[in-house]
PALUM-54956 format. One line per field, with one value per residue (C-alpha): residue number from 1; z, y, x. Coordinates in nm, 3 decimals. Layout:
<sites>
i: [NUM|...]
w: [Z|...]
v: [Y|...]
u: [X|...]
</sites>
This chain:
<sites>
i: [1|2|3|4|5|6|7|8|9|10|11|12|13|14|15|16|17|18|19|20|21|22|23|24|25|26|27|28|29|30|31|32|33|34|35|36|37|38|39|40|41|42|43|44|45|46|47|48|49|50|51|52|53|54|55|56|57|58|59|60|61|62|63|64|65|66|67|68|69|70|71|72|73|74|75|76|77|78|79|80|81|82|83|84|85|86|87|88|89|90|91|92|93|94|95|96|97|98|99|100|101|102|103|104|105|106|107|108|109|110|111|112|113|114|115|116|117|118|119|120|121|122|123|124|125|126|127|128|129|130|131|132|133|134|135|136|137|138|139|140|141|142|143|144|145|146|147|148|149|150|151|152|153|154|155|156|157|158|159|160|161|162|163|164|165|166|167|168|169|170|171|172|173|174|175|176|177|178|179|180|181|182|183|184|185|186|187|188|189|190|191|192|193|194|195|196|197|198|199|200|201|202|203|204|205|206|207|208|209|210|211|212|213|214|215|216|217|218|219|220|221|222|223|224|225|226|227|228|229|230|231|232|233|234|235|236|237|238|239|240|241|242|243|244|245|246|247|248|249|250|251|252|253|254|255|256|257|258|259|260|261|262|263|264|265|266|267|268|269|270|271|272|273|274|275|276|277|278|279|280|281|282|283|284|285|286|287|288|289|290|291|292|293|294|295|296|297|298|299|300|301|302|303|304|305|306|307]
w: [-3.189|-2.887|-2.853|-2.816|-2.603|-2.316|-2.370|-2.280|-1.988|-1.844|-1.878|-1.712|-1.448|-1.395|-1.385|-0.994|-0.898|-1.048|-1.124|-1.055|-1.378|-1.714|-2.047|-2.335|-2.704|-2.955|-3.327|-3.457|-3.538|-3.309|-3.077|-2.856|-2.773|-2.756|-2.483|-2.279|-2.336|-2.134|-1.844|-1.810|-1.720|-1.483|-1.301|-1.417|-1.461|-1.842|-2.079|-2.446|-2.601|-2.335|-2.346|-2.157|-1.947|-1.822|-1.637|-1.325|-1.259|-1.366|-1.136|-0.861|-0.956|-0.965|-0.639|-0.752|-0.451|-0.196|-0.037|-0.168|-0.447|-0.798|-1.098|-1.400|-1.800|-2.042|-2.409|-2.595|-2.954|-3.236|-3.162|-2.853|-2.976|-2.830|-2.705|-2.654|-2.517|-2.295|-2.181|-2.001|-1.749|-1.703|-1.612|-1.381|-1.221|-1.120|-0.965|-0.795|-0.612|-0.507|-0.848|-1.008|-1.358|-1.659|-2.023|-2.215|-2.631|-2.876|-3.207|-3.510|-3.831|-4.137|-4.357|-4.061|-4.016|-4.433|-4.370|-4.088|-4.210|-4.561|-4.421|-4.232|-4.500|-4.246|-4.307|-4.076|-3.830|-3.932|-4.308|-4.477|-4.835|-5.090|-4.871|-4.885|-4.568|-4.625|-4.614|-4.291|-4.081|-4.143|-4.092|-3.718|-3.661|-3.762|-3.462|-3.231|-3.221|-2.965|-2.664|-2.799|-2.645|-2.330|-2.279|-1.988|-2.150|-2.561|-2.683|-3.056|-3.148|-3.532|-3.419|-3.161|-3.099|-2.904|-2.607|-2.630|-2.585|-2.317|-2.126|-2.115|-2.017|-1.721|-1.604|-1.642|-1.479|-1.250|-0.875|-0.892|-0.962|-1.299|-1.199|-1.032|-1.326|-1.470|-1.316|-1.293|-1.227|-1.063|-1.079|-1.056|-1.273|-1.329|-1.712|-1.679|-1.600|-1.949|-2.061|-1.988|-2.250|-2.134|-1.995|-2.107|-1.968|-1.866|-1.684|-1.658|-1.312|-1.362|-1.382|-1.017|-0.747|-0.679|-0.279|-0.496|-0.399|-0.054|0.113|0.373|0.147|-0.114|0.028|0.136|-0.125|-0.207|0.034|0.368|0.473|0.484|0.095|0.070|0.217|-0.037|-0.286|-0.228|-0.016|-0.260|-0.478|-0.775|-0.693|-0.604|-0.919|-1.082|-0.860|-0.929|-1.334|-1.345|-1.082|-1.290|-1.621|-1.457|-1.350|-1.719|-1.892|-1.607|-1.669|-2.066|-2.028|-1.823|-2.072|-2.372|-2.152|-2.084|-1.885|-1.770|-1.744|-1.661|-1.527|-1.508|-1.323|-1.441|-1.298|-1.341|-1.157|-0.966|-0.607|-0.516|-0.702|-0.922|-0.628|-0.406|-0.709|-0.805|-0.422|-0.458|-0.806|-0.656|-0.358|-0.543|-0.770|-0.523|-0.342|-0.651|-0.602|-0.829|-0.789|-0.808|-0.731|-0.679|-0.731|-0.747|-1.054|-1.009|-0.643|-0.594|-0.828|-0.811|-0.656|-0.688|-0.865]
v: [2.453|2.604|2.236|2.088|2.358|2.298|1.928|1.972|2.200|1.955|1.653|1.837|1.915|1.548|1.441|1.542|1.267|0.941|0.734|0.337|0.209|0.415|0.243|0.387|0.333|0.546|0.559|0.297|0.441|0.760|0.660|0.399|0.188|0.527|0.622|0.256|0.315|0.673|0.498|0.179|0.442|0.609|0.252|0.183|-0.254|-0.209|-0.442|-0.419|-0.530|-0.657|-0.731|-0.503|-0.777|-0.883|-0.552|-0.620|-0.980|-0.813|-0.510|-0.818|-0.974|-0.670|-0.579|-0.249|-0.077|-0.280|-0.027|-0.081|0.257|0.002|0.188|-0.004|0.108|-0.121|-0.061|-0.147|-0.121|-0.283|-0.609|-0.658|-0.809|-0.654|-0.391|-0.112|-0.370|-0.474|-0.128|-0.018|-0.297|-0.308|0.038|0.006|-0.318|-0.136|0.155|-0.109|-0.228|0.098|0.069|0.457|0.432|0.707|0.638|0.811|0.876|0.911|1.081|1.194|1.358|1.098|1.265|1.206|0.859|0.787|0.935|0.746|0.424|0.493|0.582|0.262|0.079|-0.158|-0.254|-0.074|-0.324|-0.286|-0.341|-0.603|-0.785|-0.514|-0.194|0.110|0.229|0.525|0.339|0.145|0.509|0.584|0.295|0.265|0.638|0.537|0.220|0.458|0.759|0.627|0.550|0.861|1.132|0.935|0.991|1.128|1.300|1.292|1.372|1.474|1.392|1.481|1.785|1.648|1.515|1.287|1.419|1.640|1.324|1.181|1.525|1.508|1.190|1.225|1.591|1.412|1.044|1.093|1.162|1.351|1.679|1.751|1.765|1.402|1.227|1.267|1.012|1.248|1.050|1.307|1.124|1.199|1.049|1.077|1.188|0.999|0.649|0.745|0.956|0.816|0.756|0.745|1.145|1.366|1.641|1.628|1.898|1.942|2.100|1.999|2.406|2.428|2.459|2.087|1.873|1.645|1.864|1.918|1.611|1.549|1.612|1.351|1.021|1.201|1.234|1.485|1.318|1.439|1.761|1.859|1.844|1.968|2.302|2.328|2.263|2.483|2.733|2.917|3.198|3.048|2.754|3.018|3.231|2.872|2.709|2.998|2.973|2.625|2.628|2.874|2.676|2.355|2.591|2.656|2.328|2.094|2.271|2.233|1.850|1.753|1.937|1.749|1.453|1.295|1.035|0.974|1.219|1.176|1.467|1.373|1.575|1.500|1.594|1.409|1.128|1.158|1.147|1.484|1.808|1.589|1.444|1.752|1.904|1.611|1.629|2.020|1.979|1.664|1.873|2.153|1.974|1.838|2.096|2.208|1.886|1.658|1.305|1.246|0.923|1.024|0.804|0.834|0.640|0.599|0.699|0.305|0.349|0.680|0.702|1.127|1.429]
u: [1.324|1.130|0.970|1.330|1.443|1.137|1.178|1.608|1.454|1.204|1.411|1.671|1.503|1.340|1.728|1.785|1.966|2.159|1.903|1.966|1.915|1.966|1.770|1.990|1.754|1.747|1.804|2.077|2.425|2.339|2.607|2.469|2.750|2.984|2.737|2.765|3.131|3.065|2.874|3.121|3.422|3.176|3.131|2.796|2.744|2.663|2.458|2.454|2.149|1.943|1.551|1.381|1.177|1.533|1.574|1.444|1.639|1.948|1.940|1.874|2.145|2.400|2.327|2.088|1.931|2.103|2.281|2.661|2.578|2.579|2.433|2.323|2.325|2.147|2.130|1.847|1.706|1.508|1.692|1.506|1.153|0.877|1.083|0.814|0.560|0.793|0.962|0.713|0.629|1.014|0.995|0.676|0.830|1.178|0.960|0.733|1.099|1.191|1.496|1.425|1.497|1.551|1.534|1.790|1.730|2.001|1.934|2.027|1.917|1.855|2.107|2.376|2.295|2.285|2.652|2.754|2.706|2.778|3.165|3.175|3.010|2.824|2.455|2.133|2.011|1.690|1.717|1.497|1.709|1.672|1.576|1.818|1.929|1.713|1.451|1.561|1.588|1.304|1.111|1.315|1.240|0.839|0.883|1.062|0.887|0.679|0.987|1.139|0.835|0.813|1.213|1.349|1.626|1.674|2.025|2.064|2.424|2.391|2.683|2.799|3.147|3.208|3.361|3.072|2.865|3.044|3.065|2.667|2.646|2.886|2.774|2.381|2.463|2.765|2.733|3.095|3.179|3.308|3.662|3.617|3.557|3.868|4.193|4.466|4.826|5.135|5.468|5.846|6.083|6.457|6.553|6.856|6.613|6.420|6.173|5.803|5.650|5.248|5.310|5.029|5.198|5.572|5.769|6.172|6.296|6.649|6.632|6.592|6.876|6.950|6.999|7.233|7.560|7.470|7.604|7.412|7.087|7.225|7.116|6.752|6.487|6.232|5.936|6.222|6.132|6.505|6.501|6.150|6.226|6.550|6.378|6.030|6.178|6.392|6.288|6.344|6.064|5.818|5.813|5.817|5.550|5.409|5.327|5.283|4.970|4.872|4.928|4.758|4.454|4.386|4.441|4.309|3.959|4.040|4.073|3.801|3.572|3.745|3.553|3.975|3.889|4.250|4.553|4.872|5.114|5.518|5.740|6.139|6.483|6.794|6.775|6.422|6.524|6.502|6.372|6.147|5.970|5.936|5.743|5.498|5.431|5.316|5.157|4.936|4.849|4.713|4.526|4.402|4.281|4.103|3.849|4.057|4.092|4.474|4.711|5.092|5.377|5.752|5.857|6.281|6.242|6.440|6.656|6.807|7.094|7.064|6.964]
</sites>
């Protein structure tokens, strides 16, 4: 265990930046594609399967190190013949171009494996006719051993789910701050236009005092700073803005460590012209200013003809 623990520490502390190129290997059903999954949403030109002697001409042709910020993921296993004879020289020839490169190892204990592809019934790569997949683990972990104590970081995902997988990924590979890597959506809509259905979270301000009977705030929306001032300026909206900044402060943190790629935040009144939009304008500025990365859009903003 204290072997595992200095080998975390040290490849942690090799990781100090986003490397060009990450080699993903490891043990077969340990979550290697999951993990190219993981670096695809971060943006990363991924490669499934790719012989290591490739590396170089395909960081070339991606555009790697020429100044436009492309990162690279390429996973690679038993398939790839000659893979450890080749890794190496791959490795030294990126380095050679100025391409830095990190080697990432996923693994898992044999008994988790057995499991794993017992419950999806599908045969180990590396089975010969006749061998069990007992067998095959440990005959890969005999031909891997080598790659896996020259890796720059080794990830053991035997207890790991796998958010938990994709949250060390992205807090290891990602040039953005935690917060950042999750897509967070604000929009108004009006109830009366239909409830939306893709709404991870959905709030209902119809509660709230509305423009709608003031008549010269009816044909104004929530974006006029006429309405905005109704609508935020009353006591009611405070004690409300309030609780729901609050709210946001404790889930948005929740969410991003569930590794949610996406979220999207609705914000409803009754016919998304006026309330509903001055509120998805406040909840997308203070997220915000908390280092999110938000887009805000008024869903029934055309269509309303009030609130």
């Amino acid at each position: 265990m204290g072997n595992a623990n200095q080998q975390q520490m040290r490849a942690a502390a090799e990781l100090d930046r986003v490397p060009d190129v990450v080699i993903i290997t490891g043990m077969s059903g340990s979550g290697r594609t999951q993990a190219l999954h993981v670096f695809e949403d971060m943006g990363y030109y991924c490669i499934d399967n790719l012989p290591p002697r490739l590396l170089l001409d395909l960081a070339r042709v991606v555009g790697i190190n020429s100044g436009v910020g492309r990162h690279l993921a390429v996973a690679c296993d038993l398939r790839s013949l000659g893979l450890f004879d080749e890794m190496s020289d791959a490795i030294r020839s990126l380095e050679e171009h100025e391409i830095s490169c990190k080697v990432v190892f996923l693994d898992a204990s044999d008994e988790v494996l057995m499991r794993r592809y017992d419950e999806t019934r599908r045969r180990h790569p590396a089975a010969v006719e006749g061998q069990s997949t007992q067998s095959a683990i440990r005959r890969e972990r005999a031909q891997l051993q080598g790659i896996r104590d020259h890796a720059d970081l080794v990830i053991d995902t035997s207890r790991m789910r796998s958010s938990a997988l994709g949250n060390r990924i992205r807090r290891t590979f990602s040039e953005l701050a935690d917060q950042q890597l999750m897509d967070v959506r604000v929009f108004s809509f009006g109830f009366k236009h239909g409830l939306p259905v893709e709404a991870d979270l959905m709030i209902d301000v119809r509660f709230l005092p509305n423009p709608f009977y003031d008549p010269e705030m009816r044909p104004l929306t929530g974006n006029d700073e006429k309405v905005r001032e109704f609508v935020l300026g009353n006591e009611t909206t405070a004690s409300f803005l309030k609780a729901w900044e609050q709210l946001l402060d404790v889930a948005m943190p929740g969410y991003v460590a569930e590794g949610k790629s996406q979220l999207s935040i609705a914000v409803g009144c009754t016919g998304g012209q006026h309330r509903s939009v001055a509120i998805a304008n406040a909840t997308a500025a203070h997220l915000k200013e908390r280092g999110y990365r938000v887009t805000l859009s008024h869903r029934d903003l055309s269509l309303a003809n009030g609130s």
